[in-house]
KEDREN-829799 format. One record per residue (C-alpha): residue number from 1; residue in three letters; x negated, y, z. Coordinates in steps of 0.02 Angstrom, whole numbers. Each point is the difference from the previous one (the first is absolute). Example, Ala and Ser with C-alpha at 12.3 -4.5 7.8 and 13.67 -1.06 7.14 Angstrom:
ATOM pos code   east  north     up
ATOM   1  ALA   -615   -225    390
ATOM   2  SER    -69    172    -33
This chain:
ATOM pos code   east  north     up
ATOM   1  UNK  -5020   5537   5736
ATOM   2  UNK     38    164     34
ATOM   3  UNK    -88    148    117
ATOM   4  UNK    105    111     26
ATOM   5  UNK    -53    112    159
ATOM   6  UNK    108    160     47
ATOM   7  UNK    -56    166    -78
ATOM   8  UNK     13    155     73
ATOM   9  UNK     99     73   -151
ATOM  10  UNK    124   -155     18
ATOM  11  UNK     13     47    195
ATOM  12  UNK     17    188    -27
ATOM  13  UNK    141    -92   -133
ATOM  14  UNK     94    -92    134
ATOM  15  UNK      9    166    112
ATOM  16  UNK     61    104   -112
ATOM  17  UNK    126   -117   -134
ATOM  18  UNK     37   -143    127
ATOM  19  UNK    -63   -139   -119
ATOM  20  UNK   -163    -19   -130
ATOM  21  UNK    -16   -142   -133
ATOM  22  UNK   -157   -126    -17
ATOM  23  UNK    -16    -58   -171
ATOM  24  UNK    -68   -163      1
ATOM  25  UNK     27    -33    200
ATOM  26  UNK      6   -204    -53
ATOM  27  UNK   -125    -46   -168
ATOM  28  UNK    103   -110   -133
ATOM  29  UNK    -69   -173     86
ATOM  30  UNK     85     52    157
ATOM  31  UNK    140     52    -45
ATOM  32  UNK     38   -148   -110
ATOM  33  UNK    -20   -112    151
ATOM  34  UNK    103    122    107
ATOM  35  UNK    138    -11   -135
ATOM  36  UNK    -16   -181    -29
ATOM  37  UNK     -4    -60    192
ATOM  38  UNK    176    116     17
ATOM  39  UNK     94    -84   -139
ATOM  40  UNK    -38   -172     35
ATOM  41  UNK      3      7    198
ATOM  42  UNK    157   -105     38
ATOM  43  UNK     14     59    200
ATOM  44  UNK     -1    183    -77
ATOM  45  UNK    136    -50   -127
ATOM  46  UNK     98    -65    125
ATOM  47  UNK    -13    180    103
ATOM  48  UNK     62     96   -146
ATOM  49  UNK    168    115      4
ATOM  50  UNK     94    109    -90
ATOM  51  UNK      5    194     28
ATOM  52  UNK    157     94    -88
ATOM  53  UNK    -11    162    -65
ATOM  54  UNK    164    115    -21
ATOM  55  UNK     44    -81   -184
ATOM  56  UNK    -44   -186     74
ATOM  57  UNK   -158    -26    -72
ATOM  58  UNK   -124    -97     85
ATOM  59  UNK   -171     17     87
ATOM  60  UNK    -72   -163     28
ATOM  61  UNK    -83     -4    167
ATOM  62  UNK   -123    -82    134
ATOM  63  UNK    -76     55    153
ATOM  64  UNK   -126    -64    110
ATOM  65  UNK    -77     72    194
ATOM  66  UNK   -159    -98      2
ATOM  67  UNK   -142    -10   -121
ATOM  68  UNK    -53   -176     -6
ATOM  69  UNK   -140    -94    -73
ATOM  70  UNK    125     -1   -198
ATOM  71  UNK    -95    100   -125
ATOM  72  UNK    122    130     27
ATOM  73  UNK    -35      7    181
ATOM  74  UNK   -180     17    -30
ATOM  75  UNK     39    154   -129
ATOM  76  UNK    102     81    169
ATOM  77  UNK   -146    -31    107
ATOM  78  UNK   -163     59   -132
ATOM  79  UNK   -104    136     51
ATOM  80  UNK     44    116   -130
ATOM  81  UNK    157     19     51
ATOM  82  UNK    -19    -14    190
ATOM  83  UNK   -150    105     20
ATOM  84  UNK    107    143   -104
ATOM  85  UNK    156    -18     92
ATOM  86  UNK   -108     24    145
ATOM  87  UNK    -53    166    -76
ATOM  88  UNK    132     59    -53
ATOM  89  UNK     78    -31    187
ATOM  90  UNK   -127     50    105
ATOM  91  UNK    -32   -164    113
ATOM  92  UNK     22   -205     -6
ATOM  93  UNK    145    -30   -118
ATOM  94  UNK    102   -190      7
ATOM  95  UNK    133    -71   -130
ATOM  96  UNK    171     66     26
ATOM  97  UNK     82   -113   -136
ATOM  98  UNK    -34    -25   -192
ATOM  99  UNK    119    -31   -132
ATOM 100  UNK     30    -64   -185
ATOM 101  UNK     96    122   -106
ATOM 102  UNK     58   -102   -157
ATOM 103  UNK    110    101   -131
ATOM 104  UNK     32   -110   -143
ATOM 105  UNK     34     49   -194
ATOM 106  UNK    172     95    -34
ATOM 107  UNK     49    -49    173
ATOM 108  UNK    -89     63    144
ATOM 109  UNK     69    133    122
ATOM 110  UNK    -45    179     20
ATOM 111  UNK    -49     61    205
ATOM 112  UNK     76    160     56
ATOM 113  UNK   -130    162     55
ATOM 114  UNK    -56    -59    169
ATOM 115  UNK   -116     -2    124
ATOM 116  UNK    -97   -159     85
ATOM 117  UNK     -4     88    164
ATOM 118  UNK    195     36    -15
ATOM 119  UNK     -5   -176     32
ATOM 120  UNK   -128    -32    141
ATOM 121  UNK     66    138     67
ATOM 122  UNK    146   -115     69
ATOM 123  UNK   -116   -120     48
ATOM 124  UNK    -84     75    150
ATOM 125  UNK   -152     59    -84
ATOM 126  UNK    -37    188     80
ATOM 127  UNK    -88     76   -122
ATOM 128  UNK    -31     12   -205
ATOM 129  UNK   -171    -97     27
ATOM 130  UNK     19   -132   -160
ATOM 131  UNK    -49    -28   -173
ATOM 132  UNK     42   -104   -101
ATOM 133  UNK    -93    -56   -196
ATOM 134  UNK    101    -29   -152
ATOM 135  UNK    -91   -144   -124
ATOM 136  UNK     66    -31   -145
ATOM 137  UNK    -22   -190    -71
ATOM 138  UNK     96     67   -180
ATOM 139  UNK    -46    155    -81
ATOM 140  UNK    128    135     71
ATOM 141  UNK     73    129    -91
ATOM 142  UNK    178    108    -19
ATOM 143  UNK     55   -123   -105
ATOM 144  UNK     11   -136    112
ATOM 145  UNK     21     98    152
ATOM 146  UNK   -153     51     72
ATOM 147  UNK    -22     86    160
ATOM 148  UNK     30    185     29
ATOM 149  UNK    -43    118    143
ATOM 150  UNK     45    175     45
ATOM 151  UNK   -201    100      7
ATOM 152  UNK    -30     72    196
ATOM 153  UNK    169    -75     60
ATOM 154  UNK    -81    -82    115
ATOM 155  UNK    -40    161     79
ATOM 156  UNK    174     45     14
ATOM 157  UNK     32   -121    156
ATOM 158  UNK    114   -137     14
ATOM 159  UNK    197     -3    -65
ATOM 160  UNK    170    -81     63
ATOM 161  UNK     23   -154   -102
ATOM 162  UNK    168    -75    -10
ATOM 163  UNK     78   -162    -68
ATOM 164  UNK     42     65   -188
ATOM 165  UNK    112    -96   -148
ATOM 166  UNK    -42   -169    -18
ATOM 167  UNK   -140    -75    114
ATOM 168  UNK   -123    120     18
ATOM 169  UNK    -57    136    121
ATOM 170  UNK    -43    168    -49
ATOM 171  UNK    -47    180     49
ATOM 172  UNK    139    140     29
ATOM 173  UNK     35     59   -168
ATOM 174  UNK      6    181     24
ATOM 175  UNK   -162      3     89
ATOM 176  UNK    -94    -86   -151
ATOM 177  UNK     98    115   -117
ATOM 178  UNK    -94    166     72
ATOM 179  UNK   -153    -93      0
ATOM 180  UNK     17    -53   -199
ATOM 181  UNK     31    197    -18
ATOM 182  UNK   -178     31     65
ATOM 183  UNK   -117   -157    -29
ATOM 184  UNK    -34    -94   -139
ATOM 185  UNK     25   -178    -57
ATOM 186  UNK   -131   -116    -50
ATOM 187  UNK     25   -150    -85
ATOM 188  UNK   -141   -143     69
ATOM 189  UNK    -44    -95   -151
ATOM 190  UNK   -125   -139      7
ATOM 191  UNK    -76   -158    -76
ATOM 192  UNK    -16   -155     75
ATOM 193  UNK   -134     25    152
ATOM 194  UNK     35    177     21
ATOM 195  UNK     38     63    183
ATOM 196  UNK    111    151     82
ATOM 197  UNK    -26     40    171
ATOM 198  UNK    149    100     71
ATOM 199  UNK     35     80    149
ATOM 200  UNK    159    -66    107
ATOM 201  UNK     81    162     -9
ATOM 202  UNK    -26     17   -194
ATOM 203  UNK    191     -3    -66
ATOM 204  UNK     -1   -119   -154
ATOM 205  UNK    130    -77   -103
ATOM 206  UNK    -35   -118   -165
ATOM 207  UNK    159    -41   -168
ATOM 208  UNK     64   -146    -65
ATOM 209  UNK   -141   -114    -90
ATOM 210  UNK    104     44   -185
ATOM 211  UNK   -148    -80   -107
ATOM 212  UNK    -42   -174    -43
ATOM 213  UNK   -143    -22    116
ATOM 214  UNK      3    -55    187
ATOM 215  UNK    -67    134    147
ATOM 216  UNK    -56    -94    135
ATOM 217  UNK   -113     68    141
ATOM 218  UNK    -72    -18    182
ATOM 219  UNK      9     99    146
ATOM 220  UNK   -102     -2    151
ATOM 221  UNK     52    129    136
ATOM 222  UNK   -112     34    158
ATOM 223  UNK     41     93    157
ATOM 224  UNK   -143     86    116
ATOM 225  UNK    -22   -115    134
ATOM 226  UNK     38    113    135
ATOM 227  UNK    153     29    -72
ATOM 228  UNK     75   -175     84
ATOM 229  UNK    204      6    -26
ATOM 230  UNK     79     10    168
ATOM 231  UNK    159   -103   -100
ATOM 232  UNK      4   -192    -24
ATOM 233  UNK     28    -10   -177
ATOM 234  UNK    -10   -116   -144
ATOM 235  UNK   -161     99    -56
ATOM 236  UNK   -139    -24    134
ATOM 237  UNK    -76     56    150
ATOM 238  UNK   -192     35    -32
ATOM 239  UNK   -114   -149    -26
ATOM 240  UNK   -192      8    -46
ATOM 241  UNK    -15     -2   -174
ATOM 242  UNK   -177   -106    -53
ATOM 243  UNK    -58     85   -171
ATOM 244  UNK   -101   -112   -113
ATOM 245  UNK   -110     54   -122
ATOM 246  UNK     58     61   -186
ATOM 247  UNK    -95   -188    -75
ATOM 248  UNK    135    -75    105
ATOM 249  UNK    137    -18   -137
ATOM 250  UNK   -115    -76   -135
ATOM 251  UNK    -94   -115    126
ATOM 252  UNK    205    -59     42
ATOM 253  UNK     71    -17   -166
ATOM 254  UNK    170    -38    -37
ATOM 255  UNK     35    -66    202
ATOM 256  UNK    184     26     33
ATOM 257  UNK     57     20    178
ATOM 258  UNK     28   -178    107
ATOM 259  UNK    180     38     61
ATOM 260  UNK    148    110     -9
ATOM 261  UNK    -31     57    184
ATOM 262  UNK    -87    143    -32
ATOM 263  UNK    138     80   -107
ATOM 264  UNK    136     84     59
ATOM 265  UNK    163    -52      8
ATOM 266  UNK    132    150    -93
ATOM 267  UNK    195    -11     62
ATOM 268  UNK    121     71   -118
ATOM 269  UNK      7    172     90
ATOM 270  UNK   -188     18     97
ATOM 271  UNK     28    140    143
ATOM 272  UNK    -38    148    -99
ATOM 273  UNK    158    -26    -94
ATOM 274  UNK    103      6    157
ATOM 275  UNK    -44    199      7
ATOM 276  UNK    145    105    -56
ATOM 277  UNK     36     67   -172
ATOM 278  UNK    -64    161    -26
């Protein structure tokens, strides 16, 4: 089980780069029953979709509002994560949404630079008061399309985003092309367990998976509590979050979730892609 508790240095991290990396966030144990309850839960199979990139490869996707009492849902709601979020935002923190992220050999899609908040933006959330935590179930690397994100974009504020080629929305191109002339890129390379906490204005992009191996990871995303959206959208409202403590995932096993209710349902074109092209 891990401990992980916030450091200063990883705080003083987040405020200056906009993201920091745990190693070992999840031990092995955990992590193979986080890995094993995703690919065998049949209500989160059923949830999956397909997002395009430009050349038509796919992302293979699956997002959820509400933590439940799944394995997976018990990872969401763990103290280490919670109490940092918490940290990191400065007050009571409560699931915004989490999603699976599943790019398979040879095949799966790259994402466009971006920002989260370029997003939530649209959906009626005020200000840039979310995080969100990368973990990776595979080992993640350039080969197989790992993460990337621009270091102390997040200070740069938020960008237009527009619907771009294929099914994706990204940030205004000439924007992120001044900021690629001044900040660098960092590749986020992990092994399975490994965590990277990332700021919602943090502009990040990941390639094509080109290698032989699968790149599949979770993401929880949190919003400050007092930053309640004042849209109805198909991400929530607030609602209390109940943490449990880090034992929680090997006291649960491999417990799947009891129905498809508590993931969301994805239309072909979700309202961000009704914005206009940039």
């Amino acid at each position: 089980m891990s401990n992980f508790r916030l450091s200063e240095e990883e705080i003083t991290k987040f405020g200056q780069d906009g993201y920091f990396i745990v190693k070992g966030l999840f031990d092995q144990e955990e992590i193979f029953i986080l890995r094993t309850a995703i690919e065998v839960d049949p209500n989160l199979k059923d949830r999956l979709y397909n997002r395009f990139d430009a050349s038509g490869r796919k992302t293979l996707m699956a997002t959820w509002n509400h933590p439940g009492d799944s394995v997976y849902g018990l990872a969401a709601r763990s103290r280490r994560i919670v109490d940092s979020m918490e940290t990191l935002l400065g007050g009571e923190v409560y699931h915004y949404h989490s999603k699976l992220t599943a790019k398979e050999p040879y095949e799966g899609g790259a994402w466009e630079w971006h920002q989260d908040y370029g997003y939530w933006y649209h959906n009626g959330i005020l200000f840039p008061h979310l995080c969100s935590v990368m973990v990776a179930l595979d080992q993640t690397n350039k080969q197989n399309g790992c993460l990337q994100i621009v270091k102390g974009s997040h200070l740069c504020g938020r960008i237009e985003h527009g619907v771009l080629e294929g099914e994706q929305v990204g940030a205004n191109a000439n924007r992120v092309g001044e900021m690629l002339k001044m900040l660098p890129i960092e590749y986020i390379e992990m092994e399975p367990g490994d965590g990277v906490f990332f700021h919602c204005n943090a502009l990040h992009r990941s390639d094509q998976n080109q290698s032989e191996n699968r790149r599949w990871t979770v993401i929880n995303c949190y919003n400050l509590a007092t930053n309640n959206p004042f849209l109805e959208h198909h991400h929530p409202f607030y609602t209390p979050l109940e943490k449990v403590d880090d034992s929680a995932i090997k006291i649960a096993g491999v417990r799947l979730s009891e129905s498809t209710v508590e993931f969301n349902e994805q239309s072909k074109n979700p309202p961000e892609l009704t914005r206009k092209m940039i």
